[in-house]
VEXTI-546615 format. One record per residue (C-alpha): residue in one letter; x, y negated, z. Coordinates in steps of 0.2 Angstrom, whole numbers, plus 2048, in hexadecimal, padded with zeros to 3 digits. Layout:
BEGIN
- A/X/Y/Z
...
//
This chain:
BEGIN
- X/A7F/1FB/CBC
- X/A84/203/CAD
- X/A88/213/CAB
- X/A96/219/C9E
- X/A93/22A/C94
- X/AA1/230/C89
- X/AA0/235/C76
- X/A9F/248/C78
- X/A91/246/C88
- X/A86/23B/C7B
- X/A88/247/C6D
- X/A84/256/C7A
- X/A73/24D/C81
- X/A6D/249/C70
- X/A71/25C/C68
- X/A66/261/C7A
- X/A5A/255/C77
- X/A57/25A/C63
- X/A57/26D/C67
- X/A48/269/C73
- X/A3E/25E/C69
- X/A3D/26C/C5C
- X/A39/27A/C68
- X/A2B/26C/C6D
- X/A25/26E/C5C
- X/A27/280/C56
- X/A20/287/C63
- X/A0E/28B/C69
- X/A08/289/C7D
- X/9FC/29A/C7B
- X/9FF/2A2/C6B
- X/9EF/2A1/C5D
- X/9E9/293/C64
- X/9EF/280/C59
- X/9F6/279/C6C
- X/A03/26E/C6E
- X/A14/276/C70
- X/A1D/27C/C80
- X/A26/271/C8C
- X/A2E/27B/C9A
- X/A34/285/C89
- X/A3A/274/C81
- X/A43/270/C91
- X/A4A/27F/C96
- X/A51/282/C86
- X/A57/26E/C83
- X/A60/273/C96
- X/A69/284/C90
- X/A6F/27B/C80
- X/A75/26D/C8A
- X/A7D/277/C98
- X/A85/283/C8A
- X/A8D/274/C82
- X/A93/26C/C92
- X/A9D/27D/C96
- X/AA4/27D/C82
- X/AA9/26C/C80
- X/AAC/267/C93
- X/A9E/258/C92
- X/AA8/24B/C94
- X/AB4/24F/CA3
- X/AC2/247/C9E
- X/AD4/251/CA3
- X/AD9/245/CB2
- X/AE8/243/CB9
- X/AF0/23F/CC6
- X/AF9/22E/CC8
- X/B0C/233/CC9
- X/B14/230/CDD
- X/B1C/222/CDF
- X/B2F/222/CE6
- X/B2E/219/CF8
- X/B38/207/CF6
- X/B48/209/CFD
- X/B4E/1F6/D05
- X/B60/1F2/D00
- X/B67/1E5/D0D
- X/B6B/1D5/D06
- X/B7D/1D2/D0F
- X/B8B/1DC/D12
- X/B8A/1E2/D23
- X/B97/1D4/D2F
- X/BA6/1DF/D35
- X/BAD/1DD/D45
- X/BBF/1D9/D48
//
């Protein structure tokens, strides 16, 4: 199964992802301490970037529409009608 992820939905996950790998980085677990950096902060902030780009650029929802009605088929008869007389 493959699923298909537009332009602007690639673009937005990898701006989310960046922005939480560098709150990873630059930031400290308990402060004075040489620990690794924090990961609910990484995440949470890689989730509010993301979720604040999806509501600007509409993340790929695409403007459906739609399909126009079709007019019912009217049936023409073939023949003229035989007249009587």
């Amino acid at each position: 199964m493959t699923v298909q992820i537009h332009e602007v939905g690639e673009v937005i996950l990898v701006i989310g992802c960046l922005v939480g790998y560098f709150v990873y980085k630059h930031s400290k677990n308990t402060p004075g301490t040489a620990s690794r950096g924090d990961v609910v902060g990484a995440i949470a902030s890689a989730v509010a970037v993301i979720t604040a780009l999806v509501i600007l650029f509409g993340g790929g929802s695409e403007n459906r529409q739609a399909p126009a009605p079709v007019p019912p088929q009217t049936v023409e008869p073939t023949s003229e009608p035989q007249r009587k007389g």
